[in-house]
Backbone as JSON Lines, residues from 0, in Angstrom:
{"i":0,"aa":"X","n":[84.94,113.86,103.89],"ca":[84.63,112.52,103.44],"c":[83.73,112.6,102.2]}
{"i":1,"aa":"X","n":[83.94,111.76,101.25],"ca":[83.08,111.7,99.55],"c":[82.49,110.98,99.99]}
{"i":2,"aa":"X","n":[80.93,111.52,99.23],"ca":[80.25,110.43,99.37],"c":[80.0,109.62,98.31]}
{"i":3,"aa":"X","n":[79.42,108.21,97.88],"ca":[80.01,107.43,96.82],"c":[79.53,108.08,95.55]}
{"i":4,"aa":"X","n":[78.51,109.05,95.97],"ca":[78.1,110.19,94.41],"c":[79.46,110.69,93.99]}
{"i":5,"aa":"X","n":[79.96,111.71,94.91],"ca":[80.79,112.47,94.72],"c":[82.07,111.15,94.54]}
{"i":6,"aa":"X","n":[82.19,110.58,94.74],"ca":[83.53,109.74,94.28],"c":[83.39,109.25,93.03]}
{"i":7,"aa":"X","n":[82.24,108.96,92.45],"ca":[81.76,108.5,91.22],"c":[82.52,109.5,90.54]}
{"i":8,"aa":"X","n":[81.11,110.42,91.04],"ca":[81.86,111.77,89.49],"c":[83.44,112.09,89.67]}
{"i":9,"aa":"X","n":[84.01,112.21,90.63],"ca":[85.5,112.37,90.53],"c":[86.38,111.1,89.75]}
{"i":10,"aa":"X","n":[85.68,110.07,89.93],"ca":[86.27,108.82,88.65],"c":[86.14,109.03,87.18]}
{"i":11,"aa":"X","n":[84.63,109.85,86.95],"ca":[84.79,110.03,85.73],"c":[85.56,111.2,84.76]}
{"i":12,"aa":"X","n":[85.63,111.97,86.31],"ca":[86.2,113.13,85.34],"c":[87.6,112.69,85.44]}
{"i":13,"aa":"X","n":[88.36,112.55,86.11],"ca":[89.7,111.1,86.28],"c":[89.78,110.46,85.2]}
{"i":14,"aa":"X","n":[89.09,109.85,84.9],"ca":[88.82,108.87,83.62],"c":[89.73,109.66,82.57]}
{"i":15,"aa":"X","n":[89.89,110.38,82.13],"ca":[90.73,111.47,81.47],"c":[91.85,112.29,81.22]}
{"i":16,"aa":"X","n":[92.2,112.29,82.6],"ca":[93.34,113.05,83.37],"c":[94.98,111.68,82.75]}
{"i":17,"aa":"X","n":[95.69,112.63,82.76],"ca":[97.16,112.18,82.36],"c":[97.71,111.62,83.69]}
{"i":18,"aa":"X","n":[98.49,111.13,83.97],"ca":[99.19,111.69,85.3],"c":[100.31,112.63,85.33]}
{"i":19,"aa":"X","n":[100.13,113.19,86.28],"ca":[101.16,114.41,86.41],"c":[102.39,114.41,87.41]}
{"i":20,"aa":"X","n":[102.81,113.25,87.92],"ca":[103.64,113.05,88.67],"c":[103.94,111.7,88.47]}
{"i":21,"aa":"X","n":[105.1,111.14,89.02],"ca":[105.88,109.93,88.95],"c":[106.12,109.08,90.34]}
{"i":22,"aa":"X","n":[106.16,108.7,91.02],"ca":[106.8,108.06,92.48],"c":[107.67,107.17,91.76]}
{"i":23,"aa":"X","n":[109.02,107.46,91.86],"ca":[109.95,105.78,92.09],"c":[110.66,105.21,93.2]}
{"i":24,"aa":"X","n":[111.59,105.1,93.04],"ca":[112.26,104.22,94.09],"c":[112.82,105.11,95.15]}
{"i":25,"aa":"X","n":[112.27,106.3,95.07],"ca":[113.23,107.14,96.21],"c":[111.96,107.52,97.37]}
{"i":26,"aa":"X","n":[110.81,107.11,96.85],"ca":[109.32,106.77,97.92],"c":[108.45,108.29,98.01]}
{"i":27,"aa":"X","n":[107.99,108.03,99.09],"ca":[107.32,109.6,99.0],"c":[108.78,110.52,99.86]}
{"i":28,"aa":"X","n":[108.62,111.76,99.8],"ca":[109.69,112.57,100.17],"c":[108.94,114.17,100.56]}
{"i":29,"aa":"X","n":[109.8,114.51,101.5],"ca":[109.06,116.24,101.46],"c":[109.1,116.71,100.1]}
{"i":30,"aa":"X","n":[109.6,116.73,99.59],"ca":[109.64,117.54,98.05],"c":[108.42,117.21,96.99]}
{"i":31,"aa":"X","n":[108.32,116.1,97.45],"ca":[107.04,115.16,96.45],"c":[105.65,115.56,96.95]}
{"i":32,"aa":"X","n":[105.9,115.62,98.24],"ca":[104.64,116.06,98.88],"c":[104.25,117.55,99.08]}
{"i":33,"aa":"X","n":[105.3,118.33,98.64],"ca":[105.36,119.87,98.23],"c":[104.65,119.57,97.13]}
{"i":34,"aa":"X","n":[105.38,118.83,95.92],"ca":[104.84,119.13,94.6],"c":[103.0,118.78,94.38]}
{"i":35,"aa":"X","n":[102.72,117.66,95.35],"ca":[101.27,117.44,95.43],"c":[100.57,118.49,96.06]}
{"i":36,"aa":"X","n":[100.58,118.92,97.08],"ca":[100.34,120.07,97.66],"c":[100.01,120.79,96.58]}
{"i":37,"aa":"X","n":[100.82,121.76,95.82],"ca":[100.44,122.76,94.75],"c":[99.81,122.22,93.82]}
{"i":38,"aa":"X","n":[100.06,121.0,93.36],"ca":[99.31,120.62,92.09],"c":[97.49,120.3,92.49]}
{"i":39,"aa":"X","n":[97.39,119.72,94.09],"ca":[96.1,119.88,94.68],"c":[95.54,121.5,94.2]}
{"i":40,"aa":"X","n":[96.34,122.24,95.08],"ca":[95.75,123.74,95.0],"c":[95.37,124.16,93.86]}
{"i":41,"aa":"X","n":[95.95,123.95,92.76],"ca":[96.08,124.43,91.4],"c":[94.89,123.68,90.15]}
{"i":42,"aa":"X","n":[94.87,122.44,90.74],"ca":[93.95,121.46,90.11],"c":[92.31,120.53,90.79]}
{"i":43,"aa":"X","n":[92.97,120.08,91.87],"ca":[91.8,119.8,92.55],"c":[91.97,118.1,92.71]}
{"i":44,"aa":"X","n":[92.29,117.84,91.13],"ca":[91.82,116.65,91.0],"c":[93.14,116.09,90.17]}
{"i":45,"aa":"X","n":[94.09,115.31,90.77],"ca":[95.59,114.72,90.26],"c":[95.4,113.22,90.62]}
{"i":46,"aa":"X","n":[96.38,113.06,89.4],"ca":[96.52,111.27,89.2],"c":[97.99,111.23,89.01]}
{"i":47,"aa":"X","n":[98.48,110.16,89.56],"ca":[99.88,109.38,90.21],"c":[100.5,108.38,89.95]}
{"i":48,"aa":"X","n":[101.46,108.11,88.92],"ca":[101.81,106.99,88.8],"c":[103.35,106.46,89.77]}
{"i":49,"aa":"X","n":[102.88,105.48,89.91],"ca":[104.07,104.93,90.45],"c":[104.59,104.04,89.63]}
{"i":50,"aa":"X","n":[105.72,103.94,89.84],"ca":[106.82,103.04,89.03],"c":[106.92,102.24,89.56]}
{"i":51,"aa":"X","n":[107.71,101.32,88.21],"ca":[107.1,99.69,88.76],"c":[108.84,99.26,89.74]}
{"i":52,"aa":"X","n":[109.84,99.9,89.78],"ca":[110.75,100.06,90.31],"c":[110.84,100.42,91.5]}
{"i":53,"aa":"X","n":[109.54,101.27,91.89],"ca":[109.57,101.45,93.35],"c":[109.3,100.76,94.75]}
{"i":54,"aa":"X","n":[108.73,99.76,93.98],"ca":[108.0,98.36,95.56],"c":[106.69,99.05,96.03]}
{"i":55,"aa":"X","n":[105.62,100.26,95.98],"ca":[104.99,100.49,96.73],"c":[104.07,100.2,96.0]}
{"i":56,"aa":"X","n":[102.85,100.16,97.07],"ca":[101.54,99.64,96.73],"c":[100.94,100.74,96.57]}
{"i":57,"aa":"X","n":[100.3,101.1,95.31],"ca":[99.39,102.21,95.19],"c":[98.47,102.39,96.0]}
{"i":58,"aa":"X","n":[97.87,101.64,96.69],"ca":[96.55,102.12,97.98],"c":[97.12,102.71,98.84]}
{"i":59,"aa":"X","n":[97.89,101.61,98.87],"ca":[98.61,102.55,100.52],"c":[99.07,103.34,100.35]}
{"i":60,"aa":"X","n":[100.36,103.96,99.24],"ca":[100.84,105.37,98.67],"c":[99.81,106.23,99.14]}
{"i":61,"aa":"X","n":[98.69,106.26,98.25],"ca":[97.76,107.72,97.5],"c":[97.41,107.65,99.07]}
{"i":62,"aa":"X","n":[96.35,106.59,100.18],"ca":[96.1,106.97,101.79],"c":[97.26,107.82,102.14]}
{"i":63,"aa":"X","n":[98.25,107.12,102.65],"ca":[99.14,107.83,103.1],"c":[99.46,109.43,102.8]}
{"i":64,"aa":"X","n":[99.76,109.33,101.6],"ca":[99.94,110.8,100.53],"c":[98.68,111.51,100.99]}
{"i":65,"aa":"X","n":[97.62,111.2,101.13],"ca":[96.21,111.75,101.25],"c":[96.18,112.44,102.48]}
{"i":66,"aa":"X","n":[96.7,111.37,103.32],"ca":[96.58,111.66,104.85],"c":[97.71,113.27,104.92]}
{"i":67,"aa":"X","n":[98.78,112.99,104.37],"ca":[99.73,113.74,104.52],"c":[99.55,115.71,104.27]}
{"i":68,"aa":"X","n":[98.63,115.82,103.06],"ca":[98.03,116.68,102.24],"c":[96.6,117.0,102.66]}
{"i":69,"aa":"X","n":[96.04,116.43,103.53],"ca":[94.56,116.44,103.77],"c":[93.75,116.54,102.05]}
{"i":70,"aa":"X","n":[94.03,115.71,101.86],"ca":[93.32,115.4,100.88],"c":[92.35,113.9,100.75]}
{"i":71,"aa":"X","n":[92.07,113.74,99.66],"ca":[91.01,111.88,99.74],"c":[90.99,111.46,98.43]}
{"i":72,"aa":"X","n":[91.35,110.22,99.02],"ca":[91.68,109.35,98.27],"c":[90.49,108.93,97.33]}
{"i":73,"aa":"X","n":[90.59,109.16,96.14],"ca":[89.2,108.32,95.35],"c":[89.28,107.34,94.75]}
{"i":74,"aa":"X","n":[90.46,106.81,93.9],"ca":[90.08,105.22,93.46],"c":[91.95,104.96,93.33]}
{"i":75,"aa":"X","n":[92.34,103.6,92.79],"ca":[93.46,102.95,92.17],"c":[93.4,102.55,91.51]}
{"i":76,"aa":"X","n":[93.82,102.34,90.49],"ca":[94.2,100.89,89.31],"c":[95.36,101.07,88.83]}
{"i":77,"aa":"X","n":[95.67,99.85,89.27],"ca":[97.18,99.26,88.87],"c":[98.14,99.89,89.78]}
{"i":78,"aa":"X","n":[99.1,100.9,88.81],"ca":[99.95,101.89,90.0],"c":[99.89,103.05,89.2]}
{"i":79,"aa":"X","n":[98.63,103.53,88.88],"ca":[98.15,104.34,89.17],"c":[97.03,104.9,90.24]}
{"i":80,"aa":"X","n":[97.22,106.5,90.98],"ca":[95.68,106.52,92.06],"c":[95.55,108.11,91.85]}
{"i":81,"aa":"X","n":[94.74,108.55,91.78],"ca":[93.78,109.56,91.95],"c":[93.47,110.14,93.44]}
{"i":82,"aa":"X","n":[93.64,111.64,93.09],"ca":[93.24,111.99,95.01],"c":[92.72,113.49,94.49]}
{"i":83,"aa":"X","n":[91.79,113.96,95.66],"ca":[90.99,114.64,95.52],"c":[91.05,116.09,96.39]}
{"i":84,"aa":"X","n":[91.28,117.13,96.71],"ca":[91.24,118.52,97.95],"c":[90.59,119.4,96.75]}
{"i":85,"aa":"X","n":[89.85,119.91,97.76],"ca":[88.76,121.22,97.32],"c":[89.83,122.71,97.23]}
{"i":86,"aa":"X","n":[89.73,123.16,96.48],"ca":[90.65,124.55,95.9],"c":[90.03,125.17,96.78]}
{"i":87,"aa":"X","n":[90.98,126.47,97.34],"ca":[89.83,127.98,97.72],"c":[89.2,128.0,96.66]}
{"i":88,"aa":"X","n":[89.73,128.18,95.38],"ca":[88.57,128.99,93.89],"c":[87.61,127.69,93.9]}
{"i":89,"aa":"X","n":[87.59,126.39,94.06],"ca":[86.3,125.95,93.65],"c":[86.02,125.59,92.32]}
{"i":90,"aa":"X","n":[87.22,124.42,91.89],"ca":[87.23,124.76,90.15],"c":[86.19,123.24,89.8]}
{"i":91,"aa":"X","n":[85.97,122.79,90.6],"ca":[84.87,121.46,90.35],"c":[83.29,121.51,91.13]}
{"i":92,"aa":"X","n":[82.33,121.51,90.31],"ca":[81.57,121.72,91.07],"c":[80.8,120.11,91.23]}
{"i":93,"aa":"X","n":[80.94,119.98,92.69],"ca":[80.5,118.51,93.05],"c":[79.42,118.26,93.13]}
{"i":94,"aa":"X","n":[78.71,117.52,93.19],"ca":[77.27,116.82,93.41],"c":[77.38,116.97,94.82]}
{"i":95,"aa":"X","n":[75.93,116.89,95.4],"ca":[75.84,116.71,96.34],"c":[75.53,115.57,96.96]}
């Protein structure tokens, strides 16, 4: 669980980030949730857009997705969301 420090700073460094994945109309899928999986491991810190073609609600997506990945959810806007898992290497160093 973040605490609202640590969710802060993960917004700002977010604040920056591209997104690196797409959701459309074909929803979340094992394959999608493979590709988050590694991009967690690899990054730490990924942002998500969903398409406006797909019907889903970005909160509920990135929870769900979150839940799925053990990962956490840190913010939304629009249909875009941001989610958060700690690397083995440790490539962000969080506040406490």
């Amino acid at each position: 669980m973040l605490t609202g420090k640590q969710r802060s700073y993960l917004k700002s460094l977010a604040n920056g980030l591209d997104s690196i994945m797409q959701i459309g109309k074909g929803g979340i899928t094992e394959n999608i949730l493979r590709q988050i999986d590694d991009a967690l491991e690899a990054r730490e810190l990924i942002k998500i857009n969903i398409l406006n073609n797909s019907m889903l609600n970005a909160k509920d997506t990135a929870n769900e997705i979150a839940e799925s990945v053990g990962a956490e959810y840190v913010q939304s806007i629009g249909n875009r969301f941001v989610l958060y898992r700690e690397s083995k290497e440790k490539l962000i160093n969080m506040p406490k």
